[in-house]
N, C-alpha and C positions, 0 to 999 in steps of 0.2 A: 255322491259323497266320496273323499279320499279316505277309505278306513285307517290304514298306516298315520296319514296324519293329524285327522281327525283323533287314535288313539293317542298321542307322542304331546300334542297340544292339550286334550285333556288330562294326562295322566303324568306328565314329565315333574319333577319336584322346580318349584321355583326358586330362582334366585332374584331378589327385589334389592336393586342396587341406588335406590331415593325412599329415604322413610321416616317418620317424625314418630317413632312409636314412646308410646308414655309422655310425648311433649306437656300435656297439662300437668302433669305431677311434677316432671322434673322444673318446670317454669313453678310450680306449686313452693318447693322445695329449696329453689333457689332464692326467691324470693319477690319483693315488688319491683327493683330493678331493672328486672330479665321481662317482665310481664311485656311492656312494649314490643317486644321479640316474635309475641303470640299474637297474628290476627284471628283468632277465633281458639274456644274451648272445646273440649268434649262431654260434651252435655247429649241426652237425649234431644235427637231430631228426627220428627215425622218421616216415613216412608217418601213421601211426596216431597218437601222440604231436603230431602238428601239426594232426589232423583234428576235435580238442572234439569227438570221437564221432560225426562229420557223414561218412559213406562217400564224398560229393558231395567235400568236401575233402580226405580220401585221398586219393581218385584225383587232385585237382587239383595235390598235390604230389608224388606220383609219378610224375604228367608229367612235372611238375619238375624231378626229378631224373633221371630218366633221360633225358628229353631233353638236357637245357642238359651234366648233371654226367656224363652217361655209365653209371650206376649200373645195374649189373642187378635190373630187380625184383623176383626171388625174393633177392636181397638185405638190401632195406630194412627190414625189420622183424625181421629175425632179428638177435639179441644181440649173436651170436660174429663177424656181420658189424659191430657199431656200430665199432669203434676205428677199421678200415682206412678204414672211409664217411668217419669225420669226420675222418683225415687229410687225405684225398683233398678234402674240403668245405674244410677251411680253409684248402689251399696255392689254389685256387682263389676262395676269397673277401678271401684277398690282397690279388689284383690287381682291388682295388674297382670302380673307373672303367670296367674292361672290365665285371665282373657286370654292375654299376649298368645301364650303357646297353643290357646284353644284354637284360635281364630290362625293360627300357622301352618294348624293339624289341617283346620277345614280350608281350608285355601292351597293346602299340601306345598309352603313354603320352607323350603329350607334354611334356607339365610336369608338375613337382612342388613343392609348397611341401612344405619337411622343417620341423622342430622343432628347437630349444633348440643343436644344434651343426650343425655339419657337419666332415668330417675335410678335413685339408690334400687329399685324392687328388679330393674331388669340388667343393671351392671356387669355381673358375672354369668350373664346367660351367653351359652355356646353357641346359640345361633344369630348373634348380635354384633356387627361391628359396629363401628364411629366413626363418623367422619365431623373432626370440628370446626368450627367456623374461624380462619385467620383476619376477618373484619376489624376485629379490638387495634389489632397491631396498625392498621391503617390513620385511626384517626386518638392519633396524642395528643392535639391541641382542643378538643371539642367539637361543637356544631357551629363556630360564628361563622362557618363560608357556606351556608345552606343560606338561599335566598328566596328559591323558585317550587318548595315541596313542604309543606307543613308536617309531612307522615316523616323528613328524615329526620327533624330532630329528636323525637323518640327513640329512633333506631341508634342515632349515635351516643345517644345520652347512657344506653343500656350497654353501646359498646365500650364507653369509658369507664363503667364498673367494671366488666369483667377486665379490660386493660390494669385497672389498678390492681385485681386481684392476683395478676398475673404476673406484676410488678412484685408485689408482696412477696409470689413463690417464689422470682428469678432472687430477691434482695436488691433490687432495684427502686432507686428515694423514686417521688413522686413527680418531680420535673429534672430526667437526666441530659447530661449531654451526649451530642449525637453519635460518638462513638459507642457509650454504653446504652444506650437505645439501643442501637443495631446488632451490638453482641447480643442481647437479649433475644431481639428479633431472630437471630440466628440460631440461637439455641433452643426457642420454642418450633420454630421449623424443624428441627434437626430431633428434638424429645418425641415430637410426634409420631413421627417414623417408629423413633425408637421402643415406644410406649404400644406398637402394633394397630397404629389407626389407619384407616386404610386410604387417608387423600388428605388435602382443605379444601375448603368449601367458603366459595366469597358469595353473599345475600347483598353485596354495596349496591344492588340497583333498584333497591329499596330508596337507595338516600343518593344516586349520584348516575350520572352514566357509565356503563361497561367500556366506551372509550379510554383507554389505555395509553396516554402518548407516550413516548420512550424520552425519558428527562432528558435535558441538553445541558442542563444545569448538577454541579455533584450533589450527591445527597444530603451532604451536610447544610451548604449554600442554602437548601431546598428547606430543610429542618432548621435553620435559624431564622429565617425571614416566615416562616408557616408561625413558628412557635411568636414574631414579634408583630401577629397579625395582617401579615399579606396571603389572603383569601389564594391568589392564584397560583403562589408559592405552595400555599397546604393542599390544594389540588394537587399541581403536580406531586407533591412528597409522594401522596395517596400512592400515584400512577409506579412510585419508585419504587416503593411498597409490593405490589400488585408486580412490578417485574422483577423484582426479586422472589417473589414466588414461585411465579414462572419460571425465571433460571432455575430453583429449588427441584422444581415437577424435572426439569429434562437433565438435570443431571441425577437424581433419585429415583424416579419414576412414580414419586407420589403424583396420581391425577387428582387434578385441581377441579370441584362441581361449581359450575356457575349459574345462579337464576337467571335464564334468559327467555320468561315468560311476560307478556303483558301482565302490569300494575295496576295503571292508572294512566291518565291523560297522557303522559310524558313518552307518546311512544314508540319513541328512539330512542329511547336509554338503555333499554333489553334488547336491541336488535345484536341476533348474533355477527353480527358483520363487522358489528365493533372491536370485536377482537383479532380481526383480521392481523394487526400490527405484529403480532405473536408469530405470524405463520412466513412473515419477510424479515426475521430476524434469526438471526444463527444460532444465536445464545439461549432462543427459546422457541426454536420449530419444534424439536422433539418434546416438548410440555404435553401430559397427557390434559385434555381440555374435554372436559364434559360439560355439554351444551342441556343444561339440566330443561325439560319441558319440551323440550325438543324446538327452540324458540318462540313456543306458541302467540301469537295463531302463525308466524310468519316460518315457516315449515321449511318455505323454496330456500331460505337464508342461512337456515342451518342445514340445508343439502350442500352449500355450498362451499361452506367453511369446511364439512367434512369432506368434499372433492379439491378443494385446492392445494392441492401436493404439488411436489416438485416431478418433475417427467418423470414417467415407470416408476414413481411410489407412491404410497399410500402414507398420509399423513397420521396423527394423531389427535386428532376429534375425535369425539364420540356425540353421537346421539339418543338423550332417554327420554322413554316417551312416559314421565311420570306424570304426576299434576292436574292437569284440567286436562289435557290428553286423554288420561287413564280415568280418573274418578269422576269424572263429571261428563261423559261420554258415552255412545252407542256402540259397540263393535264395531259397525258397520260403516260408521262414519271416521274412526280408530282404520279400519283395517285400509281408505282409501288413502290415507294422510300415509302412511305404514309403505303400500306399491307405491307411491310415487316414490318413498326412499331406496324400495328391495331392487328397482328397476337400474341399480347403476352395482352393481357387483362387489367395488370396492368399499361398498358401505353395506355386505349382507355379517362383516364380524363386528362390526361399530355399533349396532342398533342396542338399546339399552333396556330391557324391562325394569320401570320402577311403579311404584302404587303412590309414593307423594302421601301417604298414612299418616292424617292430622287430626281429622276429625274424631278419633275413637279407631281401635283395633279391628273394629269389623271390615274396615274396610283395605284390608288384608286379603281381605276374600273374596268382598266384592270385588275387588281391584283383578285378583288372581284369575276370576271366572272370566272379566270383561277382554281382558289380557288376550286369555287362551284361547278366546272365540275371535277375537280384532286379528290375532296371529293365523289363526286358522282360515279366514276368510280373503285374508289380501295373498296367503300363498295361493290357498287353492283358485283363488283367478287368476294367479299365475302359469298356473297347471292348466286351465281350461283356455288359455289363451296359447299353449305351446309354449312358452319363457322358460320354465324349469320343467325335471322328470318330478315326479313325486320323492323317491328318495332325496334328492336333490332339496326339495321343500323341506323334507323331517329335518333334514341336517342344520339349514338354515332357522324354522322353527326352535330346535335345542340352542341353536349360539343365539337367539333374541330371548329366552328366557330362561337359560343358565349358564350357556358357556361362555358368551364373552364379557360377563361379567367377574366369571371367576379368571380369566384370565387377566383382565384389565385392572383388578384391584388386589391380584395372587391369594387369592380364597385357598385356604387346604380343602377343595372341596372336587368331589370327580368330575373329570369334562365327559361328558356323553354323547 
């Protein structure tokens, strides 16, 4: 054992820079709408049922529960016990703000950047940013060009509520023209910033491919013939959309998170490769681009995107290993996906701790424990194979689970 590193990875304060915390409340809160938005609630789920068949994470939430919730564990997995568990589960996850900070304490998390909402109970918590979703702005004419995915019309249906509502705040009527479109667009880009959120975050590969083509057509063009129902005009708008964000990220340095994890069938939609177009353009190499999942399963894709820089530099990719990476995972199989990343140098300040925190706050913790072990074990084969010294290791450990997080989204938070 490396004692140095093995202490620095168990004990370091985390920084989790992908998180869905309080999602069911604030999807609660918002309303039926937004509901489309959630694949799944937080409800009580069995030890087993929460484990994706990893014993490692059994037990990790059996801690869980029986520590924090009190739960006897010849309980949890038995049937006739599920109703009383998940009464008992929900009068307790209630009271959000106490979970939240419980499960922060126990996972020894400092910060978190969460996703798309947050509930009124965790708002004004100190350890909370936001990062929100620019998706709405992409689709102003509806779902009619969805032909090939039955989950996106849901997704867009939810995205034209929250567009209207946003129309409401800017005082924007319900079908504008496309210059006052685009002021709008411009000015919810530019509040976000201002408002101290810390990125956007696009989920469109829910409903479409992450391919990006750079319009040849002007925006306007693009937004009259979308709005007069040409399918392939409101694709591209999307894409002009999506590069005006982009521009947005490299002239700001808002980073932009993108889902580029396996869905479903479609699977090239998520491939990080698709964004390639972003890294042979001028207007939007320097976009900070976080490749959220780490492209999961396709790992080699987003090693790629984050090495293809321009000679003697290093680009602006980022890789986070949130998702089914993190929560649904072994360390061990975590820390081999992890060396094939640490093994190219220019990607040991790029690597991203996040936990992907959807299903309930406990997995905050879980997430925090499997983290610190994944990190521990792909260095230390580092170390046993001669690649790095040990200090060398601690150092790289700290910037994958606090400092190049607070660096990459300017956290007031110490670098270590």
């Amino acid at each position: 054992m490396y004692f140095e590193l093995r202490r620095i990875t168990d004990t370091i304060s985390i920084v989790d820079d992908h998180a869905h915390v309080g999602i069911t409340q604030a999807v609660n809160e918002l309303g039926a709408y937004i509901k489309p938005l959630l694949p799944a609630s937080d409800v009580y789920l069995p030890p087993i049922q929460s484990s994706f068949g990893f014993p490692y994470l059994e037990a990790l939430h059996e801690e869980a529960y029986v520590n924090y919730y009190g739960f006897i564990p010849e309980d949890l997995n038995q049937a006739s016990q599920y109703k009383k568990l998940a009464v008992a589960y929900e009068a307790k996850r209630c009271d959000l703000k106490q979970t939240f900070n419980d499960f922060m304490k126990m996972g020894n998390v400092e910060h978190v950047i969460s996703n798309l909402f947050l509930p009124e109970a965790l708002k004004d918590e100190a350890n909370i940013s936001l990062i929100p979703m620019i998706d709405p702005l992409m689709y102003p004419f509806g779902d009619y060009f969805v032909t090939d995915r039955p989950m996106a019309k849901p997704y867009v249906l939810s995205f034209g509520y929250i567009l209207s509502e946003i129309k409401k705040t800017y005082g924007v009527c319900d079908d504008p023209d496309f210059d006052t479109y685009m002021a709008m667009v411009d000015r919810v880009l530019d509040d976000y910033k201002l408002k101290g959120y810390k990125g956007y975050k696009i989920i469109s590969a829910y409903v479409r491919s992450l391919y990006f083509e750079k319009p040849s057509e002007t925006g306007n063009k693009l937004y009259e013939a979308a709005r007069s129902g040409d399918a392939n005009a409101y694709r591209a708008f999307q894409d002009f959309i999506v590069w005006k964000v982009m521009e947005k990220s490299a002239q700001n340095g808002m980073p932009v998170q993108l889902h580029t994890a396996l869905i479903d069938g479609h699977i090239d939609v998520t491939n990080p490769i698709n964004l390639s177009n972003f890294l042979k353009d001028e207007t939007t190499y320097q976009a900070k681009i976080v490749l959220l999942h780490a492209g999961y399963p396709m790992f080699d894709n987003a090693k790629l995107m984050a090495m293809a820089s321009k000679p003697l530099t290093v680009n602006n990719v980022y890789i986070d290993i949130s998702g089914r990476v993190m929560f649904a995972n072994d360390p061990t199989i975590i820390a081999k996906m992890l060396r094939n990343f640490l093994e190219v140098p220019a990607l040991w300040k790029k690597i991203l701790y996040g936990s992907d925190t959807l299903l309930g706050e406990r997995f905050l913790f879980t997430c925090a424990k499997t983290g610190r072990r994944a990190v521990y074990l792909a260095l230390a084969g580092m170390i046993d194979d001669g690649i790095v010294t040990e200090p060398v290791a601690v150092q790289i450990a700290k910037d994958i689970l606090r400092n190049n997080a607070i660096r990459l989204y300017e956290l007031p938070l110490e670098i270590l």
